[in-house]
N, CA and C of each residue as an Amber inpcrd file, in Angstrom:
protein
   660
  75.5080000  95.1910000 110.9170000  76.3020000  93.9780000 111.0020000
  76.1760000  93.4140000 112.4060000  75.8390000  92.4240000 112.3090000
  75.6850000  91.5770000 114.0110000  77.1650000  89.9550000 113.6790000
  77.5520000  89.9460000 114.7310000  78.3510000  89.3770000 115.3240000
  78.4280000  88.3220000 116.2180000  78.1860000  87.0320000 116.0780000
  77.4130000  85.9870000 116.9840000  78.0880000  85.1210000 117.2250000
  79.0910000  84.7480000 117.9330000  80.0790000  83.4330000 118.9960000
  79.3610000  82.9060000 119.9710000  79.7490000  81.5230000 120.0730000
  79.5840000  80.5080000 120.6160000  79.0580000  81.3600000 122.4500000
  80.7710000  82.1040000 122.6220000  80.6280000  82.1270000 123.9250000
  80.1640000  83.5970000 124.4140000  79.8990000  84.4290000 123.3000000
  79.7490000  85.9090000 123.7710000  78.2660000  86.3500000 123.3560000
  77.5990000  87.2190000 123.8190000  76.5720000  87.9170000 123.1470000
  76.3210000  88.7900000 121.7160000  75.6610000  88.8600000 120.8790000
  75.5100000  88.7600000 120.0350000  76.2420000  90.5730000 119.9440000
  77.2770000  91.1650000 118.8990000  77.3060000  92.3660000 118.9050000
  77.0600000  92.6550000 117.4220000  76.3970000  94.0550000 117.6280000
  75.6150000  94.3250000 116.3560000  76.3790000  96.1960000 115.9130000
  76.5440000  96.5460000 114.9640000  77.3930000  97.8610000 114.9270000
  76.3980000  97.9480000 113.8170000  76.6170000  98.9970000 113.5260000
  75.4640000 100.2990000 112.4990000  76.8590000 101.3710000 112.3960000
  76.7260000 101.5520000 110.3640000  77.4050000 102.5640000 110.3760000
  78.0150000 102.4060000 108.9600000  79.2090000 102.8810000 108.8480000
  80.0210000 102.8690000 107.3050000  81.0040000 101.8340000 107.0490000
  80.7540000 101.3480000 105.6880000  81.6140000 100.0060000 105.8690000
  82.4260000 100.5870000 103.7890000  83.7740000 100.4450000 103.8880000
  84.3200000 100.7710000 102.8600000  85.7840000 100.0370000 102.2200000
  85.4170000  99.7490000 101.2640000  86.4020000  98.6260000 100.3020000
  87.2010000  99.5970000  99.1760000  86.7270000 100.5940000  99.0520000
  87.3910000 101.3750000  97.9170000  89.2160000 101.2690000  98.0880000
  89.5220000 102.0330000  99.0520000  90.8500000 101.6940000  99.2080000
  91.4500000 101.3020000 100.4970000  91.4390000  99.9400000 100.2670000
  91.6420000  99.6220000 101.7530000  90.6620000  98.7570000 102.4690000
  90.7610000  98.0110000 103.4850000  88.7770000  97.7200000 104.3440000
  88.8780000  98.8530000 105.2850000  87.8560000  99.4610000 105.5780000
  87.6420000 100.5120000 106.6800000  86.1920000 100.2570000 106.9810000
  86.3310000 100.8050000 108.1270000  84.7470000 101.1140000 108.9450000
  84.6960000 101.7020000 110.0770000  83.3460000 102.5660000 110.1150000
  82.9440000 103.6730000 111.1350000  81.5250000 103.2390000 111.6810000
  81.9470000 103.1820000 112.7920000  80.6250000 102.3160000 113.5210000
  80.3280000 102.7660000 114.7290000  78.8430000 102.0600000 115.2110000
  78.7460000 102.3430000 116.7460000  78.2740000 100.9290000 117.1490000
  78.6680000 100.8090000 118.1500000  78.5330000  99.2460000 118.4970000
  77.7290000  99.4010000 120.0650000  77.7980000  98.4330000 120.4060000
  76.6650000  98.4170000 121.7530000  78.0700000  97.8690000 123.2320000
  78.5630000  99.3140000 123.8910000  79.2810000  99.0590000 124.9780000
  79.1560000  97.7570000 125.8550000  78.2480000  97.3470000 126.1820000
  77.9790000  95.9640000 126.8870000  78.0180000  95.1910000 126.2410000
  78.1430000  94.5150000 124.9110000  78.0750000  93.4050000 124.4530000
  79.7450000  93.0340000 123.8570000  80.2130000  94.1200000 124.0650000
  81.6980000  94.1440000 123.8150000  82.6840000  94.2210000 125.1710000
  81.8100000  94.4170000 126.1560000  82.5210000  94.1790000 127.2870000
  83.3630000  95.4710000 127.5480000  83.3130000  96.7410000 127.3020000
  83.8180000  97.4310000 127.4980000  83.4880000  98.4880000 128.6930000
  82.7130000  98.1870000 129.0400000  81.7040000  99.1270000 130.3070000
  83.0580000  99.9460000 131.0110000  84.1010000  99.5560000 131.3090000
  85.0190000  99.9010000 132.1440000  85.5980000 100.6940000 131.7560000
  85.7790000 100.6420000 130.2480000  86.5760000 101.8220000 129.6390000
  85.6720000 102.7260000 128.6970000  84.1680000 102.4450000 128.6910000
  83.2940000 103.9840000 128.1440000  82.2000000 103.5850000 129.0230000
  81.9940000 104.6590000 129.4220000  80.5090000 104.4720000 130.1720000
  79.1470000 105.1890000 129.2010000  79.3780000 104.9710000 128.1960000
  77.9460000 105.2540000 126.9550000  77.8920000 103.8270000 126.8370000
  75.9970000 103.9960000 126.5290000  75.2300000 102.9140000 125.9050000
  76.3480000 102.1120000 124.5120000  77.0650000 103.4750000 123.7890000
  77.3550000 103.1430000 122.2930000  78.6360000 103.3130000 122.5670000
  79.7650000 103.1090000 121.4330000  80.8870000 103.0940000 121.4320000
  81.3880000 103.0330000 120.1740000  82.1600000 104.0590000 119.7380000
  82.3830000 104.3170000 118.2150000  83.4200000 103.3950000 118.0940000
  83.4160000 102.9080000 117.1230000  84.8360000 101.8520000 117.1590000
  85.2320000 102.1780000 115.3300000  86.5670000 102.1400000 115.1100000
  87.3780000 102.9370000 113.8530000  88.0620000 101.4290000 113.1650000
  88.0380000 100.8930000 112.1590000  89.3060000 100.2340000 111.4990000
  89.4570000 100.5520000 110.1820000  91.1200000 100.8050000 110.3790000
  91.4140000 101.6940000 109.1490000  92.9770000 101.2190000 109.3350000
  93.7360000 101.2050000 108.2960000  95.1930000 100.7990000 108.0100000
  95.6140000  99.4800000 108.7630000  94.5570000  98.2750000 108.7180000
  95.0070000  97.2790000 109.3450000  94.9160000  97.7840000 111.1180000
  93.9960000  98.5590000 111.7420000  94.5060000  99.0320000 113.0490000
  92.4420000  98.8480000 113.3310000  92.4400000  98.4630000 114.7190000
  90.9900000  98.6120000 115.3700000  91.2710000 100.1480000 116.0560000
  90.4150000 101.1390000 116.4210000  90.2020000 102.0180000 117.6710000
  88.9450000 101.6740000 117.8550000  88.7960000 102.0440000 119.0420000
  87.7810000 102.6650000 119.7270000  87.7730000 103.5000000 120.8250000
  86.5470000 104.6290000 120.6110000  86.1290000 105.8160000 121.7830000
  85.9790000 105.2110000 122.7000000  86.9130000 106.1270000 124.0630000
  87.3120000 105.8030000 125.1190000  86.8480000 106.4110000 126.0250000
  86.5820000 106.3860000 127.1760000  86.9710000 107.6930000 128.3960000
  88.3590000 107.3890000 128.8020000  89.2280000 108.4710000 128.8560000
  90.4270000 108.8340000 129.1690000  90.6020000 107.5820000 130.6970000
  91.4970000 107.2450000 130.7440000  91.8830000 106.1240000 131.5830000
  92.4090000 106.7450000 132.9950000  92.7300000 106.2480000 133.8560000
  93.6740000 106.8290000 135.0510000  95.0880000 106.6450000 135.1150000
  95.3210000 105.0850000 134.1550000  96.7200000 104.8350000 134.2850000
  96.8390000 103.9680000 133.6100000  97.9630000 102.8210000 133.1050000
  98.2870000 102.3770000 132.5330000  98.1920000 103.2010000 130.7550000
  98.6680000 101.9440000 129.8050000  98.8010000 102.5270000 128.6270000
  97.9900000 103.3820000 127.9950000  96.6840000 103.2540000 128.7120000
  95.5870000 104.1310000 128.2010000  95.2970000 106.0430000 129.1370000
  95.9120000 105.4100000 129.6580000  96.1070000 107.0770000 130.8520000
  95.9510000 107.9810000 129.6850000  94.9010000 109.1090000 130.3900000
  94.7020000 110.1120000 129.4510000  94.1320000 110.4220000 128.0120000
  93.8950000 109.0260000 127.5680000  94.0250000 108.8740000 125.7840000
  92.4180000 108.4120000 125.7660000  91.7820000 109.2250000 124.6960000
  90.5460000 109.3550000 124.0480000  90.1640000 108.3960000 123.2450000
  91.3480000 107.4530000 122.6370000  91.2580000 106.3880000 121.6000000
  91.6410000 104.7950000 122.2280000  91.4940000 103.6580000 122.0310000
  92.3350000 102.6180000 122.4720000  92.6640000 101.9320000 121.0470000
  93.8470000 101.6040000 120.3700000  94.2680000 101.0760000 119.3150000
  94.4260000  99.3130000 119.9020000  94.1430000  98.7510000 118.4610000
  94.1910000  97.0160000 118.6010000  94.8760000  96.7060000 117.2790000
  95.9610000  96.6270000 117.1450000  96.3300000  96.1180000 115.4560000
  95.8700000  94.9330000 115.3130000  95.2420000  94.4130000 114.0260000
  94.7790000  93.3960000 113.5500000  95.3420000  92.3260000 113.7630000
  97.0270000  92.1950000 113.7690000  97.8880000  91.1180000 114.2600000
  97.1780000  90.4460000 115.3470000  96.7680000  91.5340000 116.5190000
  96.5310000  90.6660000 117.4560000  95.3670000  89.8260000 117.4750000
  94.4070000  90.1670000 116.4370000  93.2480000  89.6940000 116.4230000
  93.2040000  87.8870000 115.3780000  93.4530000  88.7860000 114.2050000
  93.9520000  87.4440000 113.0260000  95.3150000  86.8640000 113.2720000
  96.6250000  86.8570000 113.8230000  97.7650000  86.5800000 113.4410000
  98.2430000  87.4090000 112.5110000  99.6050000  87.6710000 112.4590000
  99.9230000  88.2100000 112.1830000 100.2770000  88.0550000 110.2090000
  99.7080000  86.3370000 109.9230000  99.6930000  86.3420000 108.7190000
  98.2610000  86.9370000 108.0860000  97.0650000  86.4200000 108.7370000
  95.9380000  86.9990000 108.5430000  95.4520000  88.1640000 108.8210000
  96.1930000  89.2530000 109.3540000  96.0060000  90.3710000 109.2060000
  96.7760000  90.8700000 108.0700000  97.8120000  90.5430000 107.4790000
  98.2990000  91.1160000 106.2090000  97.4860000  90.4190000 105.2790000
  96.3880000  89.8070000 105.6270000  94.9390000  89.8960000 104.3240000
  94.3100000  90.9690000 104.3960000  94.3280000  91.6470000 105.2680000
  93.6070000  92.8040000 105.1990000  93.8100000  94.1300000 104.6210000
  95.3450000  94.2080000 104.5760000  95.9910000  95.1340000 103.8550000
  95.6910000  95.6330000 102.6600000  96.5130000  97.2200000 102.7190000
  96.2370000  97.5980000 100.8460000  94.9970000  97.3100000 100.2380000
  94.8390000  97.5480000  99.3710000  93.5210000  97.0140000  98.5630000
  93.3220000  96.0610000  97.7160000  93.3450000  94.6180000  99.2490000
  93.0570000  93.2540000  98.7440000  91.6830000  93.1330000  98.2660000
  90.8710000  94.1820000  98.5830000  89.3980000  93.5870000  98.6980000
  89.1320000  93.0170000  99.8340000  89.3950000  92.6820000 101.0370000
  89.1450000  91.7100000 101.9550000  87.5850000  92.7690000 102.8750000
  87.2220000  91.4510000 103.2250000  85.6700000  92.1700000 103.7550000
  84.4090000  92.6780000 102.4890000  85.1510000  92.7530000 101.7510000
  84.1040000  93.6000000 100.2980000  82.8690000  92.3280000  99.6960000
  81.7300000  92.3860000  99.8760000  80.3900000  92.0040000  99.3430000
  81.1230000  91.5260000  97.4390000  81.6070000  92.3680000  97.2090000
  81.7880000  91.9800000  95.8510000  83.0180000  90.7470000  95.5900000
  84.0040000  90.7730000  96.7400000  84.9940000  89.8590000  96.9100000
  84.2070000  88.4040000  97.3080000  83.0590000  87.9130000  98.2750000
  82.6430000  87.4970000  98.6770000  81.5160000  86.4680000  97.4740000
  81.1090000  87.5890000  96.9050000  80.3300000  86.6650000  95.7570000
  81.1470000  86.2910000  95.0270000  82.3790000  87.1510000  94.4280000
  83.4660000  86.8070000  93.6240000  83.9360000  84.8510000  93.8510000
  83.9300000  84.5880000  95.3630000  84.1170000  83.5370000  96.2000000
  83.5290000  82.4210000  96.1250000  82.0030000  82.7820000  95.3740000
  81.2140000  81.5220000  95.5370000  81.6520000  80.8180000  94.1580000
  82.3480000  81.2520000  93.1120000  82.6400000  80.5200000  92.2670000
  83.9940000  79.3910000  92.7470000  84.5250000  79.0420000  93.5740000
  84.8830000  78.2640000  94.3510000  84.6220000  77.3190000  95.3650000
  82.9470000  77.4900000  95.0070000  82.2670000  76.6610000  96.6860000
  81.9100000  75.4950000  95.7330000  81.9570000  74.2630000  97.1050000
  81.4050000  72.8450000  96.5170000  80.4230000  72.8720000  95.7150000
  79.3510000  73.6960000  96.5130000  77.8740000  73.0960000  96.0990000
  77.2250000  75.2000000  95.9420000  76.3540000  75.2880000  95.3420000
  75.6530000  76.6210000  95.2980000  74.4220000  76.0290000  95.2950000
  73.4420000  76.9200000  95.9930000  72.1760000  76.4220000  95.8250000
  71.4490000  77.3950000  96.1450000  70.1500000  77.5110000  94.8750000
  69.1980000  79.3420000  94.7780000  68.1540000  78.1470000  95.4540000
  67.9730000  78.9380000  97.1870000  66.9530000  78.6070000  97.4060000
  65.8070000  79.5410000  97.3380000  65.9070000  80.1510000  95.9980000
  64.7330000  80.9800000  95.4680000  64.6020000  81.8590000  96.0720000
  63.6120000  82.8540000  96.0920000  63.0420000  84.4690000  96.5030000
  62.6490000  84.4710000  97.5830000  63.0120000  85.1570000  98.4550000
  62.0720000  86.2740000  99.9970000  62.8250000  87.4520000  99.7650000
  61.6730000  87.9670000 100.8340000  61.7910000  89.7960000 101.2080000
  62.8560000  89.7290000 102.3120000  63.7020000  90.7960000 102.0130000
  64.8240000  91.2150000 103.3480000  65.1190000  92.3250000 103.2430000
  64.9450000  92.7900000 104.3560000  64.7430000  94.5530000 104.7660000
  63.9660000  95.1940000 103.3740000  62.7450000  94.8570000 103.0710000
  61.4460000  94.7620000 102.6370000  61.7490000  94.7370000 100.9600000
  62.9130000  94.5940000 100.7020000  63.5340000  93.9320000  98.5950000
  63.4580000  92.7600000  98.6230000  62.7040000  92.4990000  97.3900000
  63.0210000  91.2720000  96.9930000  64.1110000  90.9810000  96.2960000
  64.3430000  89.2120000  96.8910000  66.1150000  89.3860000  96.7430000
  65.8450000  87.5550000  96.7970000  66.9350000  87.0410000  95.5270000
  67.0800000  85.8660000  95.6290000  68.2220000  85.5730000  96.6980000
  67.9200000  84.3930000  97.3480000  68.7810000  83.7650000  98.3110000
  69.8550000  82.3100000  97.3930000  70.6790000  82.3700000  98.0110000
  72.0380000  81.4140000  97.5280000  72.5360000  80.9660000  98.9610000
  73.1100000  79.8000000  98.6380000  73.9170000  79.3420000  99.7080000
  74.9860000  78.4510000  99.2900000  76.2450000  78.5090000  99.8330000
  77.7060000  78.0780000  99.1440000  78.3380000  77.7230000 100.1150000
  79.1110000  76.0830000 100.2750000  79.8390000  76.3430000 101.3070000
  81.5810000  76.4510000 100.5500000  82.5920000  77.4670000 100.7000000
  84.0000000  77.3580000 100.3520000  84.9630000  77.1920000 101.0250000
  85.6360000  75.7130000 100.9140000  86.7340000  75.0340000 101.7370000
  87.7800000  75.9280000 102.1000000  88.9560000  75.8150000 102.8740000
  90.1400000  76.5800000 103.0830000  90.8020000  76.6130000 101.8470000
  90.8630000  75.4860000 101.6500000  91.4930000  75.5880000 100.3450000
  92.0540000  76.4270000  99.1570000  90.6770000  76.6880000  99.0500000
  89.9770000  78.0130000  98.1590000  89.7420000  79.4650000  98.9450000
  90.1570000  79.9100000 100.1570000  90.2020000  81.0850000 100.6990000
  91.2430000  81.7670000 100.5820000  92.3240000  81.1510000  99.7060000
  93.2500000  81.9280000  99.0560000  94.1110000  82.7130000 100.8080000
  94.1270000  83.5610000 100.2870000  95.5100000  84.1470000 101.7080000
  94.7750000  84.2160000 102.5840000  93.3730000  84.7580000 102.9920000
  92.4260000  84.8200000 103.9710000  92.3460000  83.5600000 104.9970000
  92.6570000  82.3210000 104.5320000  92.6510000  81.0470000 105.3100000
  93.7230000  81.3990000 106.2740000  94.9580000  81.7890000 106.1480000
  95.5160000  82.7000000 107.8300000  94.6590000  83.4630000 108.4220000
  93.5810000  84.2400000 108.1040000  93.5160000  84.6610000 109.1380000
  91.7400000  83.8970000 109.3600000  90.9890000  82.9450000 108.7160000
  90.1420000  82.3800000 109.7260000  90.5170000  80.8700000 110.0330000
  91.8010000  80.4150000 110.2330000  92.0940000  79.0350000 110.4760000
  93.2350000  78.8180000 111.3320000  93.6260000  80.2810000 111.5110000
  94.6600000  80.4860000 112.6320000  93.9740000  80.3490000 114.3260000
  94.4910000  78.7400000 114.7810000  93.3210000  79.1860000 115.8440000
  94.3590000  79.5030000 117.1590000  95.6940000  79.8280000 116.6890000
  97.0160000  80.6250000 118.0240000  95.9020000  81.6100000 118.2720000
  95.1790000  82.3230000 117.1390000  95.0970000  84.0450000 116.9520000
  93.8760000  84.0430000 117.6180000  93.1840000  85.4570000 118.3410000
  92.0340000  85.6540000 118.4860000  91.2460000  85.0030000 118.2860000
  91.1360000  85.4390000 116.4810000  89.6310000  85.3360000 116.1970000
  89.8130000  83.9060000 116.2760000  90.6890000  82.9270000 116.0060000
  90.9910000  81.3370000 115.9070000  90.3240000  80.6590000 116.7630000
  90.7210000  81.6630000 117.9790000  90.1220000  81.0640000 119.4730000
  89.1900000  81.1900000 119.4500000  88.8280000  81.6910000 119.0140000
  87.2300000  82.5200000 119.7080000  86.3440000  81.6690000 118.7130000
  86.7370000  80.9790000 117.6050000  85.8530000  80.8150000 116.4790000
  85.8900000  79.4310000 116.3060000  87.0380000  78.7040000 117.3690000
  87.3710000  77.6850000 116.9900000  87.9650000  76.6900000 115.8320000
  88.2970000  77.7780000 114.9960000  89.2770000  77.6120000 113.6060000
  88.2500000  77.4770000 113.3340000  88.4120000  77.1170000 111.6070000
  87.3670000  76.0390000 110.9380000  88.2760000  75.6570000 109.3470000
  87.6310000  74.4660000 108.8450000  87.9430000  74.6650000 107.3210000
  87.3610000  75.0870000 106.0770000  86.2160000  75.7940000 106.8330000
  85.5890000  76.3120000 105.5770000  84.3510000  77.3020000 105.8770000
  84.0480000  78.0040000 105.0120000  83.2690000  79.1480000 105.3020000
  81.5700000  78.6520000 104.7910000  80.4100000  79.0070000 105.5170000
  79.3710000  78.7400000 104.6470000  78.7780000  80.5820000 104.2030000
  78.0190000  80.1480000 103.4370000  77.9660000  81.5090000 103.1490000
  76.6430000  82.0740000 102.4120000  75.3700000  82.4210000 103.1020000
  74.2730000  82.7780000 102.6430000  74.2350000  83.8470000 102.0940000
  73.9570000  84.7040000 101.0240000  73.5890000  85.5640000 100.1990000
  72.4650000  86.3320000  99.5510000  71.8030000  87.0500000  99.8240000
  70.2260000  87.8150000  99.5490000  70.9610000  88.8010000  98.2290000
  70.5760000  88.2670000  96.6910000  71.0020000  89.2990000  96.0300000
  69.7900000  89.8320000  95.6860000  70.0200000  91.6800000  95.5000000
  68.6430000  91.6480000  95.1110000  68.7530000  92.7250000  93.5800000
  68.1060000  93.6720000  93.6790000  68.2870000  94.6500000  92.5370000
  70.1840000  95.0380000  91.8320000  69.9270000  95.2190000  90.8520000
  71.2790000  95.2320000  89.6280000  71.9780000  94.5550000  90.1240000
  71.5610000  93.1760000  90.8270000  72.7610000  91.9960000  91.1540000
  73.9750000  93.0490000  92.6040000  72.7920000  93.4380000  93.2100000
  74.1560000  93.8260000  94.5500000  73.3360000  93.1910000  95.6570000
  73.9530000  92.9950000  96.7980000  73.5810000  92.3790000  97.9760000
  72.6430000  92.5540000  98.9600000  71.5820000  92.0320000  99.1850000
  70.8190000  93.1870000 100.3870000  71.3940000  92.0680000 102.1170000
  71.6940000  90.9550000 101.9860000  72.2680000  90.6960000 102.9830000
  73.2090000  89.4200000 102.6800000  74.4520000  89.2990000 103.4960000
  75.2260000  88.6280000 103.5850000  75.1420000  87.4000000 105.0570000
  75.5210000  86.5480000 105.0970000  75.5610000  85.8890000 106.4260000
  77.0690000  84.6880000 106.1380000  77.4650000  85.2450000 106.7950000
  78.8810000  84.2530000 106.8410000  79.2220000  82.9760000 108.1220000
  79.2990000  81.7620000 108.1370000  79.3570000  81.0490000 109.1910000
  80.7680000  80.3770000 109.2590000  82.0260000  80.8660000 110.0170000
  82.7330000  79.7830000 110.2550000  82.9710000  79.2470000 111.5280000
  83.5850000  78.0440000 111.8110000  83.5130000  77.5710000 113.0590000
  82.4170000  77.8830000 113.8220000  82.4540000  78.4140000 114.9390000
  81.3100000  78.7880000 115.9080000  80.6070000  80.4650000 115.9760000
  81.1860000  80.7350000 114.4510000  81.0650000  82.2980000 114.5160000
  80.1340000  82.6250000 112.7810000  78.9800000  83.0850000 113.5310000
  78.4250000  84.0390000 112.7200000  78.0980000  85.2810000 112.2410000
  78.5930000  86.0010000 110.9880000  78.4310000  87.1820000 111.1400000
  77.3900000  87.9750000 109.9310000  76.4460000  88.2670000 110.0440000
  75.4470000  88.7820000 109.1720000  75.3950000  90.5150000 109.1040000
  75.3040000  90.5350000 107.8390000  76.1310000  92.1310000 107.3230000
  74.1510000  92.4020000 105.9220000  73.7310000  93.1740000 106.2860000
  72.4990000  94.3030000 105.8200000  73.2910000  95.2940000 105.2360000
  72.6730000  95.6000000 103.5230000  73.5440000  96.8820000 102.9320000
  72.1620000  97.5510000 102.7740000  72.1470000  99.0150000 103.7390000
  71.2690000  99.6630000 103.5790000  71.4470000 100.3180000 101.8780000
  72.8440000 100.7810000 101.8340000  72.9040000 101.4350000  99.6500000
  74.5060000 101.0770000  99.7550000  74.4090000 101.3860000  98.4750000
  75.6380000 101.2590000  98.0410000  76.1920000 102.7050000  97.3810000
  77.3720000 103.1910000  97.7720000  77.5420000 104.3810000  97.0520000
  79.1210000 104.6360000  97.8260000  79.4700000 106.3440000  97.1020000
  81.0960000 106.5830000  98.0290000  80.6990000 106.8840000  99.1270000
  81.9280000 107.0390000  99.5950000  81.8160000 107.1950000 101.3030000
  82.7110000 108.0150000 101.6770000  82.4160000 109.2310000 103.3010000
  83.7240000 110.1400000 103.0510000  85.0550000 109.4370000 103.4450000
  86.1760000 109.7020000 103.3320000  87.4260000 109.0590000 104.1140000
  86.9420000 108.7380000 105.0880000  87.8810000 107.4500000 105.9280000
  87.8540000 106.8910000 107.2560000  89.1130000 107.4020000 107.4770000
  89.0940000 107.9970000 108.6170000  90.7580000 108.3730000 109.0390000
  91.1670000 107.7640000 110.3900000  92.4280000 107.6190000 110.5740000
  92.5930000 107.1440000 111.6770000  93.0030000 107.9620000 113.0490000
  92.3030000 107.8170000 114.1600000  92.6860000 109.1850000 115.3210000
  93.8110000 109.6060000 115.6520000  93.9410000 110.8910000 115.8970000
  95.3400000 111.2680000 116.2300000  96.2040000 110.3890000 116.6670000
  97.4760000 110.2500000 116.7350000  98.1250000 109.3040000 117.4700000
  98.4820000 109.9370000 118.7120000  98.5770000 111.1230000 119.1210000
  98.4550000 111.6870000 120.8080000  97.7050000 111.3470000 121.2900000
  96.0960000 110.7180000 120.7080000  95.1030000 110.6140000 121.6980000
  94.6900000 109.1630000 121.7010000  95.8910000 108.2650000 121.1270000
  95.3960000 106.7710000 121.0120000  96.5310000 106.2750000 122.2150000
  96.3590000 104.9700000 122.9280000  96.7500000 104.4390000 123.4440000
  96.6970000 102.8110000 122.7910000  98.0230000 102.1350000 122.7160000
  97.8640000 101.0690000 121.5850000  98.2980000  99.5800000 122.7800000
  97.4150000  98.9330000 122.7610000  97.3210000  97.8130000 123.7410000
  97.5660000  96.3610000 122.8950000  97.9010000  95.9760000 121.8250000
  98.0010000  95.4850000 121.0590000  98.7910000  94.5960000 121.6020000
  99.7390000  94.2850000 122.4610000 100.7240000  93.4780000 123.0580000
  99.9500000  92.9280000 123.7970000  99.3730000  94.0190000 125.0440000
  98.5910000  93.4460000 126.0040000  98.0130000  92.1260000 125.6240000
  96.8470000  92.5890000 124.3700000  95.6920000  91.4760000 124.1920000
  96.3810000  90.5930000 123.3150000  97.6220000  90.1450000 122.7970000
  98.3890000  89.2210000 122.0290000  98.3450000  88.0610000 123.3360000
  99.3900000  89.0700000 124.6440000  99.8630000  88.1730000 125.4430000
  98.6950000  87.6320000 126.6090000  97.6250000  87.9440000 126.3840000
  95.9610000  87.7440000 127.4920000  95.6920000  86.4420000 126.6910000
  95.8410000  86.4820000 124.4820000  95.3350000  85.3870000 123.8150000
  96.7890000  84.3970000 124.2990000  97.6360000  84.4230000 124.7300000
  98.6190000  83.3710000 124.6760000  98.4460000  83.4160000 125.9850000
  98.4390000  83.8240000 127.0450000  98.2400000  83.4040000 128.4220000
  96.6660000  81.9490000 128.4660000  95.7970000  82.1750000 128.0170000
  94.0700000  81.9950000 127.7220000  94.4500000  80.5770000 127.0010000
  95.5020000  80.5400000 126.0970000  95.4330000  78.9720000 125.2400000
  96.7710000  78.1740000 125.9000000  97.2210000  79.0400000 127.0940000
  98.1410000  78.1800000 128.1780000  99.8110000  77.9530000 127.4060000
């Protein structure tokens, strides 16, 4: 999955992505493109979301909220608002490939711009754009532009949405565009996955206020 804003470098994570119960994912992402250099000094950086909550692997801090703690927690609130993170909850489906095509039966226009190879399957391509309108509860959290991702993405009203389907009608790539933010998602297979759990809570440090009040300091 790569990750592409207007104002940041492109971040790309490799790893487990799971809709069964819940959205979760287990990843490694690239320390510099996330800006984290200060708080892991590895190339990579495991990053956790699970129960509506971000972590990521840390080096133990010197002080403040993170002093000592192996984990740094981000609740989704701070990222979507706090209405668009309760899209993420329980098992809405939110994030799920199958929710997503489910979606295009709501877009203006669909259009098979026929067959290419991606990550070497052949796979018909589609393209859909779906208004807010039609994003059902999810429109809190990509049109909220108080919130993070709002800012960062510049709201928008509508999602475009490229699609590579290939064998028994499942996905070999996704590409999602709203506002100034693109995010393109590769399914190496499809199958179960073990639990995602979330890290001890002795060894997390939860900054979640912090970065609420950095996004409301930032939009003045």
């Amino acid at each position: 999955m790569t990750t592409q804003a207007a104002t940041t470098s492109p971040i790309t994570m490799d790893g487990t992505f799971s809709w069964g119960h819940g959205f979760a994912f287990d990843v490694m992402l690239d320390t510099k493109a996330t800006q984290m250099q200060q708080l892991h000094a590895t190339a990579k950086t495991r990053s956790v979301f699970v129960d509506g909550a971000y972590y990521y692997d840390i080096d133990p801090q010197p002080s403040g909220p993170l002093k000592g703690k192996e984990w740094m927690k981000i609740d989704a609130s701070a990222v979507f608002g706090d209405k668009g993170a309760q899209a993420f909850q329980g098992n809405s489906g939110a994030g799920s490939p199958a929710l997503a095509m489910k979606g295009l039966k709501y877009a203006n226009n669909v259009d098979d711009l026929g067959k290419e190879t991606v990550d070497g399957q052949s796979a018909t391509h589609y393209r859909a754009v779906v208004d807010k309108d039609h994003l059902g509860k999810f429109k809190e959290a990509f049109g909220d532009q108080n919130s993070l991702f709002g800012s960062t993405t510049g709201g928008g009203d509508s999602i475009t949405m490229d699609i590579w389907v290939g064998a028994k009608d499942l996905p070999v790539r996704m590409k999602e565009r709203f506002g100034s933010m693109t995010v393109t998602m590769d399914f190496e297979k499809f199958g179960a996955t073990a639990p995602i759990k979330a890290p001890p809570a002795a060894q997390t440090g939860d900054v979640t206020e912090l970065v609420k009040n950095s996004t409301a300091q930032q939009r003045g």
